[in-house]
N, C-alpha and C positions, 0 to 999 in steps of 0.2 A: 496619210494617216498621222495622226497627231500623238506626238511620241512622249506617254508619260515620264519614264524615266528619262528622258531628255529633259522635260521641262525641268520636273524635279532637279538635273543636275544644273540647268541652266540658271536659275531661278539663284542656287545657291552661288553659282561662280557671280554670276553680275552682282549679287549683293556687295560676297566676299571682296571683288574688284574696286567697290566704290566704297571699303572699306567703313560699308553699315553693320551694325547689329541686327540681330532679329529686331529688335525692337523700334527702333529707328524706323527700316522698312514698313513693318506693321504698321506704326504710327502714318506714314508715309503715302500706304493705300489705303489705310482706313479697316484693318483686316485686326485679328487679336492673334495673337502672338503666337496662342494653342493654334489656327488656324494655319500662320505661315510656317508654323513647324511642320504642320502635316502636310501641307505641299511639297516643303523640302524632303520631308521623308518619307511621300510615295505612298502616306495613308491618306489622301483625298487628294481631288483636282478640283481646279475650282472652275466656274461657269463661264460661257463666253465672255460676257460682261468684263470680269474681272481679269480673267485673260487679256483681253485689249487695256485695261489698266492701267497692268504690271508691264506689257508693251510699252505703251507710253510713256509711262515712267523711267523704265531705260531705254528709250529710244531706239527701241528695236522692231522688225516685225512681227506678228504672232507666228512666221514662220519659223524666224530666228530665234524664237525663244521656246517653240515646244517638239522643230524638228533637227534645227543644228546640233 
């Protein structure tokens, strides 16, 4: 089962790690900035699609980012 507040904190650490901004990131997936706030703060999830994305982007799996 796919663990919101994991992704949530994940999402946040791998940004924080590669030492992006919100904004940066945002620009990055193509996402608005109100958008990856609320991912990070667990008032929306976003859709597979963008899941595999944000994977890609950090070069992780979708496991790695919504169950680790």
């Amino acid at each position: 089962m796919i663990g919101y507040s994991n992704f949530s904190k994940n999402l946040k650490k791998l940004r924080i790690n590669l030492n992006l901004s919100k904004d940066e990131l945002a620009y990055e997936l193509g996402l608005s900035i109100a958008t990856l706030e609320m991912y990070e703060n667990l008032e929306a999830y976003p859709d597979e699609m963008t899941i595999k994305k944000i994977a890609e982007f950090f070069n992780c799996s979708k496991n790695e980012l919504c169950i680790s």
